[in-house]
MARNUMAR-18040 format. One record per residue (C-alpha): y, z, x; residue in one letter. Coordinates in steps of 0.25 Angstrom, whole numbers, plus 2048, in hexadecimal, padded with zeros to 3 digits. Each point is the difference from the previous one (the first is absolute). Layout:
N
YZXa
...
REM end
This chain:
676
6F2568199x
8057F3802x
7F67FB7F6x
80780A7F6x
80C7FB804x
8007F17FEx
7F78037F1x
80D8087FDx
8087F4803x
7F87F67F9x
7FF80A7F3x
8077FA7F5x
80D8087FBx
7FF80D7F9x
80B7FB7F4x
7F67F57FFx
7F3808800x
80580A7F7x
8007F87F5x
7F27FE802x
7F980B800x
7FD8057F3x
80780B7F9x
7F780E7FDx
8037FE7F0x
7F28037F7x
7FC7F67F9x
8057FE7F0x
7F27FF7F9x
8077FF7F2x
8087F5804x
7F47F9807x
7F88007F3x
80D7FB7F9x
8057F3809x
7F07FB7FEx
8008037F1x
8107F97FFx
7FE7F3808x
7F07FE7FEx
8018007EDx
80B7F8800x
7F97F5806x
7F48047FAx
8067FC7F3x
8087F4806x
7F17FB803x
7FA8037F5x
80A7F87F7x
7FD7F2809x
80F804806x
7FE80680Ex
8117FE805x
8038077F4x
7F780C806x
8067FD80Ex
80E8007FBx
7FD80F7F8x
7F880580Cx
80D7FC809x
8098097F5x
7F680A802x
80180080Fx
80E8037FEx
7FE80A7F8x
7F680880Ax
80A7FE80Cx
80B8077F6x
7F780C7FDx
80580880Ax
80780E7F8x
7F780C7FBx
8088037F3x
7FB7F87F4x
80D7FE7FAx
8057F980Fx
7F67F77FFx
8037FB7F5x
80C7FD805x
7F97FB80Ex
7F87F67FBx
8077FC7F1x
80D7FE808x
7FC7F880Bx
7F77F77F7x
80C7FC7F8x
8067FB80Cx
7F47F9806x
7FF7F87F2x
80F7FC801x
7FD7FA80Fx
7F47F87FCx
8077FB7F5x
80C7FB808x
7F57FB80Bx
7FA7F97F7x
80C7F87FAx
8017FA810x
7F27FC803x
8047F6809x
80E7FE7FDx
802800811x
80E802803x
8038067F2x
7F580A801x
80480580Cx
80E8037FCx
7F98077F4x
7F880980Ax
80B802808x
80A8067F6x
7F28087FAx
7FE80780Dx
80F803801x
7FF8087F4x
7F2807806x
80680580Bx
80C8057F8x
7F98077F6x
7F580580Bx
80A80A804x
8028077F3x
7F4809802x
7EF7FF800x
7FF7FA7F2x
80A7F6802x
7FA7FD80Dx
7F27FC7FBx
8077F87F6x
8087F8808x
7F47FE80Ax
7F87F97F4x
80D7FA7F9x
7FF7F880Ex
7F1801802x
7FE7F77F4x
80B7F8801x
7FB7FB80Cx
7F07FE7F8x
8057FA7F6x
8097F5807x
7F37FE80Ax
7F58007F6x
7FD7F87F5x
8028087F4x
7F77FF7F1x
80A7F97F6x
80A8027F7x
80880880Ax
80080D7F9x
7F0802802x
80180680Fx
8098097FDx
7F88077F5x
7F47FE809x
80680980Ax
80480B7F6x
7F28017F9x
7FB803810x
80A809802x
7FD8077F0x
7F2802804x
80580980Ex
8078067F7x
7F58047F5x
7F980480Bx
80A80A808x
8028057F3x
7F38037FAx
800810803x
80D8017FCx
7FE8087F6x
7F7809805x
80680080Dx
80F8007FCx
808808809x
7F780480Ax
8057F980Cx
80E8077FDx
7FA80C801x
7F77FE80Cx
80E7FC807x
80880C7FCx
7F4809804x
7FE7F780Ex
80F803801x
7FE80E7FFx
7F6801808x
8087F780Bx
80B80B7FEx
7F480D803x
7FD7FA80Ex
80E7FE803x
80280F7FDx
7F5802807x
8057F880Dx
80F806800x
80480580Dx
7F37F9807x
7FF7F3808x
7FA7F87F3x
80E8057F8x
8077F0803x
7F37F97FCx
7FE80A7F2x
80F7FD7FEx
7FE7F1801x
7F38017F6x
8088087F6x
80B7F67FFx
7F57F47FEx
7FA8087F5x
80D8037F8x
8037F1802x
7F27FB7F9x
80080C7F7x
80E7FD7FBx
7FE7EF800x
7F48047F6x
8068077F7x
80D7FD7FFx
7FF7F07FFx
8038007F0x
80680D800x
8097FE7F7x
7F97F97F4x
7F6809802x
80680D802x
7FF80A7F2x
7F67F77FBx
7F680580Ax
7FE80F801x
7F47FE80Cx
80A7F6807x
80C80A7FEx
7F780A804x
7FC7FB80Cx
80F7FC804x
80480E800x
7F4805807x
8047F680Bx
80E804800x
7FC80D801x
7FA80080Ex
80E7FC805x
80380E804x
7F3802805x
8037F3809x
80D805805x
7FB80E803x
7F67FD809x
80C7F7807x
80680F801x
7F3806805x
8017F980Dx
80B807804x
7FA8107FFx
7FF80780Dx
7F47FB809x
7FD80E800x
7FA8027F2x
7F87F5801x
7FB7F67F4x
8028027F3x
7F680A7FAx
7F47F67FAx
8028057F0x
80D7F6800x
7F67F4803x
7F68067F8x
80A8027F4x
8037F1801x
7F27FA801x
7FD80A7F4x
80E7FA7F8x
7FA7EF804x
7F38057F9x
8068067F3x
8097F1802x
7F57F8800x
7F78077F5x
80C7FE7F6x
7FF8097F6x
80C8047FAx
80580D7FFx
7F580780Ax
80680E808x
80080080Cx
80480C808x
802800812x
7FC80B808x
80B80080Ax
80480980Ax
80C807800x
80B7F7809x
80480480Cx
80D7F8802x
8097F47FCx
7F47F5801x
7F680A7FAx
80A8017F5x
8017F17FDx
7F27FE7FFx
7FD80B7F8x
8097FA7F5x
7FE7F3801x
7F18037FEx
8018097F6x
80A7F47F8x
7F67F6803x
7F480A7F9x
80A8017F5x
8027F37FDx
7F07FC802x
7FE8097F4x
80A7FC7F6x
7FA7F77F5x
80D7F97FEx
80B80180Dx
80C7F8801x
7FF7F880Cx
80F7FC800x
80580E7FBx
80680B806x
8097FA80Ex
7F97F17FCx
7FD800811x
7FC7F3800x
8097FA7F5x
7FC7F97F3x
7FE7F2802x
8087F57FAx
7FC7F87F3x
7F67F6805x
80B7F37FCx
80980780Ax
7F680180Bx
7FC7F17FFx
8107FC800x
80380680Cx
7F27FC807x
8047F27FCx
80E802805x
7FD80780Dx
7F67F3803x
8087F77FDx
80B805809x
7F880480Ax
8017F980Dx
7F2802804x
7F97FB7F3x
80A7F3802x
7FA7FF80Ex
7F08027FEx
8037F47F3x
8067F6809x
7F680280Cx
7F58027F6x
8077F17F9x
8017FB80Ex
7F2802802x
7FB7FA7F2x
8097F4802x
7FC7FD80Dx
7F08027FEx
8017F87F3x
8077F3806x
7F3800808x
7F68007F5x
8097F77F7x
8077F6808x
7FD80080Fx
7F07F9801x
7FA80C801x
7F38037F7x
8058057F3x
7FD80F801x
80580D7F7x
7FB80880Cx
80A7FD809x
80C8077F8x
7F68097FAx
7FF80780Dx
80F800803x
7FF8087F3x
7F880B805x
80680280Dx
80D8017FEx
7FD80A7F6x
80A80D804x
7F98097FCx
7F37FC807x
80480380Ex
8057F980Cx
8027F07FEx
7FC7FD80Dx
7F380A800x
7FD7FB7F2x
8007F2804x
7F580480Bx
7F88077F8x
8017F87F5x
7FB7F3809x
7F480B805x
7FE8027F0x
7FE7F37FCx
7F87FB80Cx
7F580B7FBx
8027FF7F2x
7FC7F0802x
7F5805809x
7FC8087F0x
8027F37F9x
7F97F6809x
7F38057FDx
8048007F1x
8067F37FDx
7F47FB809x
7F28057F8x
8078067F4x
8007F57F4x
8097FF7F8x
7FF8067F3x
7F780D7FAx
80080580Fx
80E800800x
80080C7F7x
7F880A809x
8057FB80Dx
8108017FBx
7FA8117FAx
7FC80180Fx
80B7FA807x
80C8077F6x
7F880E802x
8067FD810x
80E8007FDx
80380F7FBx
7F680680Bx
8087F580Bx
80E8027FBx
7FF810805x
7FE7FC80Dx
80B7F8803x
8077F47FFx
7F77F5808x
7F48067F7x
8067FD7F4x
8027F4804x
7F27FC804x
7FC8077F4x
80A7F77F4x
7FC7F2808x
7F47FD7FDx
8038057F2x
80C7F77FFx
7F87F3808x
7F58037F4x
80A7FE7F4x
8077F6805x
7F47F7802x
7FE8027F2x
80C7F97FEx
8007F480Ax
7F27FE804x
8027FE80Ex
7F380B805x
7FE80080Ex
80B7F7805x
80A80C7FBx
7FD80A80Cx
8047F880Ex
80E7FA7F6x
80180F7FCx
80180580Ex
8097F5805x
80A8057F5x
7FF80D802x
8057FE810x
80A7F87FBx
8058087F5x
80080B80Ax
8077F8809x
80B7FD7F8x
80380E7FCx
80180380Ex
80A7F8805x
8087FE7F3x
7FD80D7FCx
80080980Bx
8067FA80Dx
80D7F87FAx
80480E7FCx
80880880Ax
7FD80E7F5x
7F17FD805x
80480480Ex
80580D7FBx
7FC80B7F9x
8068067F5x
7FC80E804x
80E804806x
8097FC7F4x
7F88077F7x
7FF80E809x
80F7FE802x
8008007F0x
7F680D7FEx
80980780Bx
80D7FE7F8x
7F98047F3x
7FA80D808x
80F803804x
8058007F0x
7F38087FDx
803809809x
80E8027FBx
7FA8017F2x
7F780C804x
80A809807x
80A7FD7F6x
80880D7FBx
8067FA7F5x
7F880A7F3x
8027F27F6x
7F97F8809x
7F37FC7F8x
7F580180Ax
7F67F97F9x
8087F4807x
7FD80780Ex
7F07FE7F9x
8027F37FFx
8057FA80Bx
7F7808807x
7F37F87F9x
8087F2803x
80280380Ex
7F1803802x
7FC7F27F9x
80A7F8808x
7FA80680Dx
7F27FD7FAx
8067F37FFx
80480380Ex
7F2803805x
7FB7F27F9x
80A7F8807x
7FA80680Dx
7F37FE7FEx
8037F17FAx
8087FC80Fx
7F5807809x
7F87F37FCx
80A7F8803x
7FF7F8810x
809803809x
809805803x
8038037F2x
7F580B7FFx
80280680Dx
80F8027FDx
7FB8067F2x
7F9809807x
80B805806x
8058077F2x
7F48077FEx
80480E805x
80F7FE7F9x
7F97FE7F3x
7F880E802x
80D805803x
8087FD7F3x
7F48057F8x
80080D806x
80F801800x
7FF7FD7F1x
7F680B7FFx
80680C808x
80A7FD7F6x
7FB8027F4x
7F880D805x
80E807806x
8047FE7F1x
7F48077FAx
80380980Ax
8108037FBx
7FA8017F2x
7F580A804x
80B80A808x
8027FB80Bx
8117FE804x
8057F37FDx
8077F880Ex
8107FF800x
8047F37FAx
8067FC80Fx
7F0800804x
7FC7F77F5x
80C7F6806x
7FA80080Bx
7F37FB7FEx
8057F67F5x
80A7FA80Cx
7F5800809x
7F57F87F6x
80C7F87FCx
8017FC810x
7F17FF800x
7FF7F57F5x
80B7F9807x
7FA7FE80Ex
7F37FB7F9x
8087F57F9x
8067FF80Ex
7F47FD808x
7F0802801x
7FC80B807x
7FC80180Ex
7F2803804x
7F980A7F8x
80380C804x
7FA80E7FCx
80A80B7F9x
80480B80Ax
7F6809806x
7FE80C7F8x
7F680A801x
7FF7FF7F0x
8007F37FFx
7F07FE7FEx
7FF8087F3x
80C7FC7FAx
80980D802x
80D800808x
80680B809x
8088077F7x
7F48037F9x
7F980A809x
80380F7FFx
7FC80D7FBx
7F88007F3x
80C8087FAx
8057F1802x
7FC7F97F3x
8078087F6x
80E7FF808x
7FE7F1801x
7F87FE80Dx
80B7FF807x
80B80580Bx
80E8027FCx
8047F680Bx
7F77F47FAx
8038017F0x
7F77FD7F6x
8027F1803x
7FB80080Dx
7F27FA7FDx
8097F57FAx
80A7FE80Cx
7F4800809x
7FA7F37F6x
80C7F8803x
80180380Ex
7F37FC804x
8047F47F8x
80B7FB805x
7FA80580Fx
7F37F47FCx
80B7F67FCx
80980380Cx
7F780580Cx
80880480Ax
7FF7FE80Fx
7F480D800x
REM end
């Protein structure tokens, strides 16, 4: 036992460990086969023409290119890859023009990763893109280049062309297949979650609905707007999407039938794995007809319709997917989209805040590789580029693991740089070594990174002939590069003691309180597709909630145990948004909607909820108040006789809203726990 004991101790910490172990993520054959063909031709033909650092300088565009691959649709990656690239070209060339310049090179790379961080917070492509505007910036102004000045550049975008001549090779005969397969996944995603209503699986179904709409939606709705009427299978496959909103919300409403008729008959699962395959095989204008039994009350109802509208719209040839109540809203014209994205970053607080630590970081790691007598090194602000990624994770985890990474990525190239000769072997040794980085890069952060080092050590002894004596200089920079995102990146910032969690909860429960006065408004003119809406935009923001959460668990202490702590109000929020949305479906199928003094209530009370979070953190998790229910989902007022169901499933002394009070109750009870 004391054995046990003092192991335990000497363990290292679980927010360090998770990052290393690996991720359960299937291996992406296609893009294995891809990253060996992209990196390995380019310097095939570099060599063949007597000129190997033209190969090396497309094989590093074309590494690029296979980190950016990351969408399914064709069309986004176009935009994944093409976009990106442009940047990356832009960077080298500015890197290039201060090949050391010293001082001036480092207020060059300064101002650049300013404008990476900015622009990082735009979205995933801009994110990429600011990660090789910077990136090669930084290899271009530590490397020596091929003149005239304008030969790197279009290096890198013929590596990066042949990712994309490769990606989109099946095009054609693969063209909106992934799309489909997404919508169809969703509907599937949306038969368990009919499935799992009123059982203890009914949170966790929920939760995998909402990731589907999201992924679903991201695909098709990228370039929605140039696109749509000029795409019948895209239109298509918008409205079939939109479709299953109904079903969505119904099985929200299902949760709340009376314990004492059990699940929901299997047909209505059945139906919508019956609706993903008709989705999935594509062929417009195929009947499809549901055997349904008859409904037996309010939830029953809601299913019933909104399964036969999704059948419906599965087998119309041509549907509208923004006719009818538009329930999702027709986007604006793309030039108004990129204003306001532009806009919002550029006022945006936190976009100023990740530039300047982001600048801060840059500047400090290129004074020591550009003036201070420290071995001239790209890698040193190379690896301050990577860390301090956002979107990557926690800067401190990162940090860690990206020391781990390169330590056993050198371990890789050791060998390599040592036997290998330079030359023809390169070719074969670059296939193997590139076929690492898509399998790696599933896995986790510290993989990728062992993965892409030996790669990038390969290519860059291409270019300064240095061989062996690249690995121990590589490691030292790497420490140090880690080092200084640590201290300049991490510690001198008071936000990297806290985590954001709360603010954002506090946000999500004000929104929650407007959604739940847009629900239950009386007012006939009140367009309820708006109700639609914000409902969609509260589920991504605590998806966004949920990210955040995950991100702080990984920082050290105490800011990952104090993240912790908001776990169960996180939960709490989401269920309150959905026993929302199922008392509406429940008014609209017959049940009595609540007084209007009700609806006040609970909107004073979220309202008050959202201002303790901004208040203060939460105490220690505690669990929501004991309820004999609580396990499947259900709350008290939802037992009763079976004649239950068509009256509402509830008492004349609870109201239909009392699913909904109970939410917000066990709420604020988990933000406040009492003295009990």
């Amino acid at each position: 036992m004391a054995r046990s004991a003092r192991a335990g101790r000497l363990a290292p910490p679980s927010w360090i460990t998770a990052g290393l172990r690996p991720q359960p993520a299937p291996i992406p054959w296609a893009a294995v086969a891809r990253a060996a063909v992209a990196l390995s031709a380019p310097l095939a033909v570099g060599l063949a023409a007597g000129q190997p650092q033209y190969g090396a300088l497309a094989s590093m565009g074309a590494l690029s290119g296979v980190i950016g691959d990351t969408a399914d649709a064709y069309r986004m990656r176009v935009y994944n890859i093409a976009v990106p690239q442009l940047f990356g070209a832009v960077g080298v060339t500015l890197g290039t023009l201060v090949y050391g310049e010293g001082w001036l090179a480092v207020v060059v790379l300064t101002l650049i990763a300013l404008v990476s961080g900015m622009i990082s917070s735009i979205g995933s492509v801009a994110s990429v893109s600011g990660l090789l505007l910077l990136l090669n910036a930084v290899v271009g102004a530590g490397l020596p280049m091929p003149a005239p000045w304008w030969k790197p550049p279009l290096l890198l975008l013929l590596g990066g062309l042949v990712v994309l001549a490769l990606t989109l090779f099946a095009w054609p005969l693969r063209g909106g297949v992934p799309e489909r397969t997404a919508v169809a996944q969703t509907y599937r995603t949306v038969a368990d979650f009919l499935r799992a209503a009123g059982t203890p699986a009914h949170d966790e179904r929920r939760l995998a609905v909402t990731h589907s709409l999201n992924r679903s939606y991201d695909l098709l709705l990228a370039h929605r707007t140039r696109r749509h009427g000029r795409s019948p299978g895209l239109t298509r496959l918008l409205a079939q999407l939109n479709a299953v909103i109904p079903v969505v919300e119904a099985a929200s409403a299902a949760k709340l039938r009376p314990a004492s008729l059990g699940p929901l008959p299997d047909a209505y699962q059945a139906a919508a794995r019956a609706l993903a395959d008709t989705v999935e095989r594509g062929r417009p204008g195929e009947p499809h007809t549901l055997d349904l039994p008859p409904p037996t009350g309010p939830s029953e109802r809601a299913v019933d319709q909104a399964l036969r509208y999704a059948a419906a719209v599965a087998g119309e040839p041509a549907p509208d997917p923004f006719g009818g109540a538009d329930r999702l809203g027709r986007p604006a014209v793309l030039h108004v989209r990129a204003r306001r994205t532009a806009r919002a970053a550029l006022l945006s607080g936190a976009s100023w805040r990740y530039g300047l630590r982001l600048a801060l970081c840059i500047g400090v790691a290129q004074t020591l590789v550009s003036v201070i007598a420290v071995p001239r090194s790209y890698w040193v602000a190379l690896t301050v580029t990577f860390v301090m990624k956002p979107d990557f994770g926690s800067v401190f985890s990162r940090a860690v693991l990206r020391a781990f990474g390169t330590a056993v990525g050198l371990l890789i190239a050791i060998p390599v740089l040592a036997e290998v000769p330079r030359g023809w072997w390169d070719v074969p040794t670059i296939a193997l070594l590139a076929m690492l980085i898509p399998a790696f890069s599933a896995k986790g952060y510290a993989f990728q990174t062992a993965a892409i080092t030996p790669v990038i050590l390969l290519l860059s002894d291409l270019l300064n002939h240095q061989g062996f004596r690249l690995v121990a200089p590589r490691l030292y920079d790497s420490l140090i590069g880690c080092g200084v995102s640590l201290i300049a990146g991490y510690l001198l910032w008071l936000e990297s003691w806290h985590t954001r969690i709360g603010d954002r909860l506090a946000d999500a429960a004000a929104d929650t309180a407007a959604y739940v006065r847009l629900a239950f408004d009386a007012d006939p003119g009140r367009d309820q597709s708006a109700r639609l809406r914000h409902r969609r935009r509260l589920y991504r923001d605590l998806s966004a909630v949920r990210s955040e959460f995950q991100r702080a668990l990984t920082e050290p202490p105490p800011t990952g145990a104090r993240a912790a702590a908001w776990w169960p109000l996180v939960i709490a929020v989401e269920r309150i948004v959905e026993a929302t949305t199922a008392t509406r479906v429940r008014i609209d199928h017959g049940v009595p909607p609540p007084p209007a003094a009700e609806v006040a209530a609970i909107t004073r009370e979220l309202d008050e909820l959202a201002a303790a979070l901004r208040a203060d953190a939460p105490r220690p998790a505690t669990p929501p108040p004991s309820d004999p229910a609580a396990g499947t989902g259900r709350t008290g007022a939802e037992t009763g006789p079976e004649t239950g169901e068509e009256s509402g499933g509830e008492s004349a002394e609870d109201g239909v809203l009392a699913p909904l009070r109970q939410e917000v109750r066990a709420a604020r009870a988990i933000a406040s726990p009492g003295p009990g």
